[in-house]
C-alpha positions as CSV (number, residue, x, y, z in Angstrom):
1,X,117.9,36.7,53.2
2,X,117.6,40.1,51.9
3,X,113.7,40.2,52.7
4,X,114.1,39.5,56.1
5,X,116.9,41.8,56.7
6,X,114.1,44.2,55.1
7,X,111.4,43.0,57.3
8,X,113.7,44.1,60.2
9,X,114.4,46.9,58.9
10,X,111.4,48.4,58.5
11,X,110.1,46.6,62.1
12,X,113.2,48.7,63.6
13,X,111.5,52.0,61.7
14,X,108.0,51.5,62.8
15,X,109.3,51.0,66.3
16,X,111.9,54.4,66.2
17,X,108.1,56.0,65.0
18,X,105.9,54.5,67.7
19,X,108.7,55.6,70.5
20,X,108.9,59.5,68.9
21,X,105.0,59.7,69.1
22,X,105.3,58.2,72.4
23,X,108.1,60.4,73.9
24,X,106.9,63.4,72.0
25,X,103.6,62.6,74.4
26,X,105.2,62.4,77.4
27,X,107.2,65.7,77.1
28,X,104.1,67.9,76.3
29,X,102.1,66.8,79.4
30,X,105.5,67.2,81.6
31,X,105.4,70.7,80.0
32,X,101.4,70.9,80.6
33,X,102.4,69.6,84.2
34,X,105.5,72.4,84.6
35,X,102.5,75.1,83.8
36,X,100.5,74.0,86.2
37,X,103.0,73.4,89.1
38,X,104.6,77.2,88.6
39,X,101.4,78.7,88.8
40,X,100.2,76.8,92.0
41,X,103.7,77.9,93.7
42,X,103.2,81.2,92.2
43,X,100.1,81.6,94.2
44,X,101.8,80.1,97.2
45,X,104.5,82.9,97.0
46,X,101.4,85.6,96.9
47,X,99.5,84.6,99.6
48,X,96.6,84.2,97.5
49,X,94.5,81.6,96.1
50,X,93.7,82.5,92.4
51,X,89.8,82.0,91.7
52,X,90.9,81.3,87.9
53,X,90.1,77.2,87.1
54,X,94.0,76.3,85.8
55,X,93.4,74.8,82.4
56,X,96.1,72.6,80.2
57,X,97.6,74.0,77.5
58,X,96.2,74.6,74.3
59,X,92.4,74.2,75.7
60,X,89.4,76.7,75.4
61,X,88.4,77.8,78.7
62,X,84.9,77.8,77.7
63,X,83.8,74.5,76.5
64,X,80.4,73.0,76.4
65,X,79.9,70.1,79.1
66,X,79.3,66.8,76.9
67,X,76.5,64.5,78.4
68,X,73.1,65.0,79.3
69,X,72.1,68.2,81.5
70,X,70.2,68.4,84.9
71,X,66.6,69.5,83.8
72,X,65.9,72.9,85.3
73,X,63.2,73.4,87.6
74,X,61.3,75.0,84.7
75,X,61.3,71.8,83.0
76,X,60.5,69.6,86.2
77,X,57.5,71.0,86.2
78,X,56.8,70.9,82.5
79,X,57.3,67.1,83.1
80,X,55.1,66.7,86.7
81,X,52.4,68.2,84.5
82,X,52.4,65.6,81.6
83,X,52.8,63.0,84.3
84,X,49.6,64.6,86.0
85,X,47.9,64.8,82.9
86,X,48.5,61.4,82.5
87,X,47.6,60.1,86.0
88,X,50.7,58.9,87.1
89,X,51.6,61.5,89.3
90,X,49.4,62.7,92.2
91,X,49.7,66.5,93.9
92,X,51.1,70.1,92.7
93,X,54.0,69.8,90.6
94,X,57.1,71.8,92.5
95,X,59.9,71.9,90.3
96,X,61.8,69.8,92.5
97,X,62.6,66.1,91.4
98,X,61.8,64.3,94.3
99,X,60.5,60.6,95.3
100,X,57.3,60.6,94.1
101,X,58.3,62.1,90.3
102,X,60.4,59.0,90.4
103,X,58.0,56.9,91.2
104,X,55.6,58.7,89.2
105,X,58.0,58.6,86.5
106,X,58.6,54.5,86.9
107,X,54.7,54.2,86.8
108,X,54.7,56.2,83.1
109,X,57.2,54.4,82.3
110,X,56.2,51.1,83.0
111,X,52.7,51.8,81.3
112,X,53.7,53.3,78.2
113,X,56.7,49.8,77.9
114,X,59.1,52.1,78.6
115,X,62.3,50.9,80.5
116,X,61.3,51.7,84.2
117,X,64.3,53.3,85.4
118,X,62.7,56.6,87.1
119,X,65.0,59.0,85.0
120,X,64.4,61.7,82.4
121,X,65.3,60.0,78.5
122,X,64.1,61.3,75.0
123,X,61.5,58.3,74.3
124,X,59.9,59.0,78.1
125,X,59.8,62.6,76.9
126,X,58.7,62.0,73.6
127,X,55.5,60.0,75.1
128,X,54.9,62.2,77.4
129,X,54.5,64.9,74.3
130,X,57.7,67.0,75.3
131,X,60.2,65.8,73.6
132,X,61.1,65.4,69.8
133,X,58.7,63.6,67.2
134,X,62.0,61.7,65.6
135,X,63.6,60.2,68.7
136,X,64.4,56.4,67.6
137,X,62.7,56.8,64.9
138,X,65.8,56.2,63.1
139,X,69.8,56.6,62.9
140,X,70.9,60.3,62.1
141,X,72.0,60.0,58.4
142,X,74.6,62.1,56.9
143,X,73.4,65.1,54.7
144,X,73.3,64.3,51.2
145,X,76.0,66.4,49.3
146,X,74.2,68.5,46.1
147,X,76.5,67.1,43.5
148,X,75.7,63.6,44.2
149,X,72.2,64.2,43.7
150,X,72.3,66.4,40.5
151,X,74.7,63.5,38.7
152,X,72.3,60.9,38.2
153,X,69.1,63.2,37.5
154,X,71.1,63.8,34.5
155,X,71.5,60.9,33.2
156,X,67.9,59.4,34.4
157,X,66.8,62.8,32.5
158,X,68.6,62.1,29.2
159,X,67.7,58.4,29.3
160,X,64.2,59.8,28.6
């Protein structure tokens, strides 16, 4: 009897804990929201829009994007030159990534058993000899920390 009035117990706690992470949650973005909202009708009041980008609370207004980047047209033409090279594409590379890149790009692709989607991806550049020598080579490993390697040196060391 005691362990289930225990079990409760700590059922009830775990509960009280989920709902205080929840509710605690909630009431920052309402405050995040608050922000926001005065400084919108602050700007109505004005008469002028603000050119600032409103960002939530406790941000940096200048993070890095995440994802892959639209190649410039410095790099476009990089890539209509290795697909030139390579025969696939036919006429004066223009820095502009238009129909016939893609299909230019598909034809590479499809020669070299690449997957022929028509887009820009590190093995496509790696063949075409822009890109990184260890893409797929392998998964990224975590560096090796110094003290774990100079441990069993030791011992291999006195062994001998």
């Amino acid at each position: 009897m005691k362990l289930r009035t225990a079990t409760h117990l700590g059922l009830a706690l775990l509960v009280a804990v989920g709902l205080s992470v929840s509710s605690a949650s909630l009431l920052a973005r309402a405050a995040r929201e608050r922000t926001a909202s005065s400084q919108s009708s602050a700007t109505k009041k004005n008469g002028k829009k603000s050119t600032k980008k409103a960002t939530p609370a406790g941000r940096r207004a200048n993070r890095r994007n995440k994802g892959q980047q639209t190649p410039t047209a410095d790099r476009i033409t990089e890539i209509q030159q290795a697909l030139t090279k390579d025969g696939s594409y036919s006429g004066t590379p223009t820095g502009k990534w238009d129909d016939s890149t893609v299909l230019a790009m598909k034809k590479f692709q499809e020669a070299h058993g690449l997957n022929p989607t028509g887009k820009v991806d590190a093995k496509t550049l790696q063949q075409l000899g822009l890109g990184s020598t260890t893409t797929g080579v392998a998964a990224p490993m975590p560096p090796v920390s110094s003290s774990s390697s100079t441990g069993p040196s030791k011992t291999i060391a006195s062994k001998q």
